[in-house]
C-alpha positions, 0 to 999 in steps of 0.5 A: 521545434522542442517539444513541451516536457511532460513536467509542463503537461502534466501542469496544465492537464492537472487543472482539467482533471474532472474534464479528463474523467469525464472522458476517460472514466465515466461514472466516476463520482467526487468525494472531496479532494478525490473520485471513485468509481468503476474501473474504466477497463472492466465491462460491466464493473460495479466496484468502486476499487478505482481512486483518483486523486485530485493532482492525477495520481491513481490506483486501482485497488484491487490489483495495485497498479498507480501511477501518475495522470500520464499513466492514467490515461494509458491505462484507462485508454489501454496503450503505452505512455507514449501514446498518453502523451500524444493524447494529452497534447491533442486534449490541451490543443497543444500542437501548434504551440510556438516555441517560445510559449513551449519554453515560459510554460517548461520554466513554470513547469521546472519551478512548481515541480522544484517547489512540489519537491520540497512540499512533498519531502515536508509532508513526508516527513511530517507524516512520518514523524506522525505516525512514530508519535502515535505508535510510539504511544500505543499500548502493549497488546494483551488477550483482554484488549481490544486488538488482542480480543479482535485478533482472538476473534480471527483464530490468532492467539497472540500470546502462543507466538514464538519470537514476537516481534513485539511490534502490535499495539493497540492505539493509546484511546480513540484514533480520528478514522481519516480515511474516505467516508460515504455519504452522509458518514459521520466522523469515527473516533475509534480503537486501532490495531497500531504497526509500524512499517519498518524498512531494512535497517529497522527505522520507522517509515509509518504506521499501519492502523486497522480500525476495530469496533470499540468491543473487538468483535471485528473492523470499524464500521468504515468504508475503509478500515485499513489505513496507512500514515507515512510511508510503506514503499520498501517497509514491511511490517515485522511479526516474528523473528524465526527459529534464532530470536534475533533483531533482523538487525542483528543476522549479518553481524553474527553471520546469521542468514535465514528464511523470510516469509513474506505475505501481504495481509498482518492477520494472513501472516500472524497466522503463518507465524503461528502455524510455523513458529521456526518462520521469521514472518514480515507483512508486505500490506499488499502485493505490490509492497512485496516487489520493493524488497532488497537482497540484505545478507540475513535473508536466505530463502524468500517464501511467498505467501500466495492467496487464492485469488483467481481473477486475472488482473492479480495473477498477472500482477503476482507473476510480476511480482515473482519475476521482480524479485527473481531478477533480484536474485532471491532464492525464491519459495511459495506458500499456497494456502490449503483453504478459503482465500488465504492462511487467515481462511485456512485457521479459521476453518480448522 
């Protein structure tokens, strides 16, 4: 008898989500269209770094790792996707199913994923277009505004950076905070550190936007000041351009290859960029983002901005990390900051 693709599955486990939480995750709390809670493979996990949102797509914030509702139960139940499959057909009572129910819910399964599809390469483009619309109307940033003061506040002096990109900019007035609340949180309208997620060839995939108190003393008061319009997957966030000056752009048609060093955080980079004004500096926003990088003939040594975080998930996702881009044949460096947990600490306390 054919089996029920994972396509149909995942249809029909979808709507028992809250059900699936309850025996996957307890102690997940809902918050609208998504739950937060404590990481289901963690004894005695007090955080709320774990996400799922409301059609089984997944992350664990602290790590990085996601996925799909699948993935979701084989990480929460720590076995292979193989065995999350065999879960959920034993969830949905899926056994004994006869074969031609197997093949009406396959044809619905084909014809909403078709339909998903397209709604999501809509949605995609909508946010991108999005999110170059409000960068693109953002403000320069100088020492007196808001981002410059907040950054001045974090060590950094934009100004005394060599070979800007020129990316950053503030938000033109206040920016609707549109990330999640906590109870009884009121909407936020507020400032915003604006820049735009660029991937190799320099087109704008969305925006990263960091959310700042309207005097620039530091983060919005929100549970998540960092927020992310568009996409980011294979985008990276341009901060300097190294010893040459020159657009990224612009290296392979002059034969040009250099170093790149690449961190995770914009504040840790800036202040790499800073520190080493011969660097050309890119922010990856997280460690994940850093794996998606492709060879292109201007990058030459790859440097790696390394944090000191010592919990076991995050060395072993680095070490992926690493591996990933080994494989990809990058000549590859590491940058370990001296103090605090990353080069931002490191500034800070000189």
């Amino acid at each position: 008898m054919p089996d029920l693709t994972v396509a149909a599955i995942k249809d029909l486990l979808v709507p028992r989500l809250a059900e699936l939480l309850v025996r996957l995750a307890p102690g997940m709390r809902r918050h609208g269209g998504y739950w937060q809670g404590p990481n289901p493979t963690r004894a005695k996990d007090g955080k709320t770094s774990f996400t799922v949102w409301h059609n089984g797509a997944w992350k664990e914030f602290d790590s990085g790792e996601k996925g799909d509702i699948i993935d979701l139960i084989a990480y929460c139940r720590q076995g292979t996707r193989g065995q999350a499959i065999a879960f959920a057909k034993d969830f949905l009572g899926l056994r004994n199913m006869p074969e031609a129910e197997r093949r009406r819910l396959d044809e619905q399964a084909r014809a909403r994923a078709e339909r998903h599809r397209k709604a999501e390469d809509d949605e995609r483009q909508a946010k991108q277009r999005r999110a170059f619309e409000m960068w693109l109307a953002g403000r320069p940033v100088t020492p007196a505004s808001v981002t410059g003061r907040y950054l001045a506040g974090r060590g950094i002096a934009l100004a005394e950076l060599v070979n800007a990109e020129g990316d950053l900019k503030d938000s033109a007035g206040s920016l609707k905070y549109w990330g999640p609340r906590g109870e009884g949180d009121r909407p936020w309208l507020g400032p915003a550190m604006l820049a735009p997620i660029r991937q190799l060839t320099g087109e704008i995939l969305g925006v990263h936007a960091t959310f700042l108190k309207p005097d620039g003393t530091g983060k919005a008061p929100v549970l998540n000041a960092k927020l992310m319009l568009g996409l980011k997957q294979g985008g990276f966030v341009r901060l300097s351009r190294g010893v040459s000056g020159l657009p990224f752009g612009d290296l392979e048609k002059v034969g040009l290859s250099e170093p790149l060093v690449l961190g995770e955080g914009i504040e840790t980079c800036l202040s790499v960029a800073l520190a080493v004004p011969e660097a050309r500096v890119w922010a990856a926003l997280d460690l994940g983002n850093m794996a998606t990088l492709q060879p292109h003939p201007g990058i030459g040594p790859l440097v790696i901005l390394k944090e000191n975080d010592t919990k076991p998930a995050a060395i072993d996702q680095r070490q992926r990390v690493m591996d990933q881009l080994a494989a990809k044949g990058f000549d590859i460096r590491e940058m370990v900051p001296p103090a605090g947990n990353d080069f931002n600490d490191t500034l800070k306390e000189e």
